[in-house]
C-alpha positions as CSV (number, residue, x, y, z in Angstrom):
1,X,14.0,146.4,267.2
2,X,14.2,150.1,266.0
3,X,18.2,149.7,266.6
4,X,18.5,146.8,264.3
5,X,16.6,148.6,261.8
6,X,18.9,152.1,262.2
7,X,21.8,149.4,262.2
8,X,21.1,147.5,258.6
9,X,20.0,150.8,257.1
10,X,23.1,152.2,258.2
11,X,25.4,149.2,256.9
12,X,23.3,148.8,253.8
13,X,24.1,151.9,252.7
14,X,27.8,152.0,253.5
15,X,28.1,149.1,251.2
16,X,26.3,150.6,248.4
17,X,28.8,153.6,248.6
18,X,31.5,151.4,248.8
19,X,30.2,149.8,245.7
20,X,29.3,152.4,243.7
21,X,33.2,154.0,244.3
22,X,35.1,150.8,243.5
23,X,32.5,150.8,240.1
24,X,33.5,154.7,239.8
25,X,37.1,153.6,240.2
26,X,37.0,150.6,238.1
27,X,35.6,152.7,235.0
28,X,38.0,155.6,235.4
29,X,40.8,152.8,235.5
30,X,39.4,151.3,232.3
31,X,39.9,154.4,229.8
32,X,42.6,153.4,228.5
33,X,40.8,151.0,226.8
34,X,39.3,152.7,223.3
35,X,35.7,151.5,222.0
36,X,35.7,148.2,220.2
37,X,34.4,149.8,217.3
38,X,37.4,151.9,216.8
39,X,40.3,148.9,216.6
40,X,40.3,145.4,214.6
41,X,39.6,142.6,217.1
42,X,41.0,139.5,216.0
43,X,40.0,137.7,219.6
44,X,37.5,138.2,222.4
45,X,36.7,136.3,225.0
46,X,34.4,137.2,227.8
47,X,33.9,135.0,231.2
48,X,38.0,134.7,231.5
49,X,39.3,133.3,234.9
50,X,43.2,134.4,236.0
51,X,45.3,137.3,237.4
52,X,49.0,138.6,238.1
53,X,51.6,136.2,239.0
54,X,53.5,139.3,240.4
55,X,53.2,139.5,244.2
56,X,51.9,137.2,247.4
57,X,48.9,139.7,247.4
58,X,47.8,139.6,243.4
59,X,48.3,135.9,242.8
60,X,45.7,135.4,245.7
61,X,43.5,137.5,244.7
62,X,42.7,136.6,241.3
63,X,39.8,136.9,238.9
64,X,37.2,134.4,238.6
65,X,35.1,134.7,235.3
66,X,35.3,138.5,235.5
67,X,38.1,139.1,232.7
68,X,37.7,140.1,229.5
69,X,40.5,139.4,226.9
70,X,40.6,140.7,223.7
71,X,43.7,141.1,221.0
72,X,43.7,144.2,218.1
73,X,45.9,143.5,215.8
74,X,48.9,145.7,217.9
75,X,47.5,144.8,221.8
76,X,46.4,142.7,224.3
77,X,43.5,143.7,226.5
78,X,43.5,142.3,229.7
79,X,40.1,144.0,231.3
80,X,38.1,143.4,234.5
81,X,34.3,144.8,235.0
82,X,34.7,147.7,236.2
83,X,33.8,146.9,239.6
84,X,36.8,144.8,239.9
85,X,38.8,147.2,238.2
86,X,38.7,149.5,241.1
87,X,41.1,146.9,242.8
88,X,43.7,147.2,240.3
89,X,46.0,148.6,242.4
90,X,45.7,145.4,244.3
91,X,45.2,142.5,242.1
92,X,47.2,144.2,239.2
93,X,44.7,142.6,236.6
94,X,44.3,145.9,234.5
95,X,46.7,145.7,231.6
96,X,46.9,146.6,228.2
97,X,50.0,145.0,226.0
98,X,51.5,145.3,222.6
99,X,51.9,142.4,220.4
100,X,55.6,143.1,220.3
101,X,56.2,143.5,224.2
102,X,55.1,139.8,224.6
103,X,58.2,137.5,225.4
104,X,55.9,134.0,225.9
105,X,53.5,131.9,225.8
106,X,53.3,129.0,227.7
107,X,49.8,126.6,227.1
108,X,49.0,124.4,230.3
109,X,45.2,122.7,229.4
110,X,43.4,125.6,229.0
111,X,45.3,128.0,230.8
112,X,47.8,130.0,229.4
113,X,50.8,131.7,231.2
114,X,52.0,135.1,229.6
115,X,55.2,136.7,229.7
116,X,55.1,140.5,228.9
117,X,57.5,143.9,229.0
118,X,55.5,146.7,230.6
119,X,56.3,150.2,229.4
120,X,58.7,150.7,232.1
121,X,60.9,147.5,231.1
122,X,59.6,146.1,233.7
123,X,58.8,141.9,233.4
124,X,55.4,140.9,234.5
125,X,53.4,137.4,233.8
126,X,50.0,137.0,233.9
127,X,47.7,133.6,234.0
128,X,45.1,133.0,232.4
129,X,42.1,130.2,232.0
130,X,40.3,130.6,228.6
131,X,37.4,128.8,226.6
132,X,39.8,128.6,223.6
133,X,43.4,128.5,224.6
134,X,43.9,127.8,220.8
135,X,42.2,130.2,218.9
136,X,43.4,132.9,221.8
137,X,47.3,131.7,220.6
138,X,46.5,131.9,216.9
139,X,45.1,135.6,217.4
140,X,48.3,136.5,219.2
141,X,50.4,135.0,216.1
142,X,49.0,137.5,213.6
């Protein structure tokens, strides 16, 4: 009995570390996102299902209602909680875009596949299920 106890107390709290560094991660990886209050947000979604269509390993692991998208009038924000966030490296679901970098948009129900330039010229696309396809395309148009 006492091992069982040692044991649980032992795992518990190797997965609360574990935890708390992927959350430590995850908001370290999100500041390159400024406040809300200091850009104009034309659209914001919360709740956002999708991920990278890059490699085997990111389309697999994708986001489930843990996204958050928002468009300024110059970016795309493409943010996880933070928790997820310290998978990034991983999942590749981090990624902040300018308007002007986007090459297309492709609707499909209410998901919507985009087509981006990253800073290095490098050509990345990105899924992505949203409440409001629509209004997420007219925000993007601006």
């Amino acid at each position: 009995m006492e091992q069982q106890i040692i044991f649980i107390i032992v795992t518990s709290s190797m997965m609360f570390l574990m935890a708390f560094g992927l959350m430590i991660k995850g908001k370290r990886v999100l500041r390159i996102f400024p406040s809300l209050f200091e850009v104009q947000v034309v659209f914001r979604e919360k709740g956002v299902s999708g991920g990278s269509l890059g490699s085997l390993m990111s389309r697999m692991g994708g986001t489930r209602k843990g996204l958050e998208v928002v468009v300024t009038t110059e970016e795309l924000w493409i943010k996880p909680i933070p928790i997820v966030a310290g998978f990034s490296d991983t999942l590749d679901n981090v990624h902040k875009i300018e308007l002007r970098d986007i090459i297309n948009t492709e609707v499909r129900g209410n998901t919507v596949l985009i087509t981006f330039k990253t800073q290095s010229t490098q050509v990345k696309k990105v899924s992505l299920i949203l409440k409001a396809p629509t209004a997420f395309l007219e925000a993007l148009k601006q």
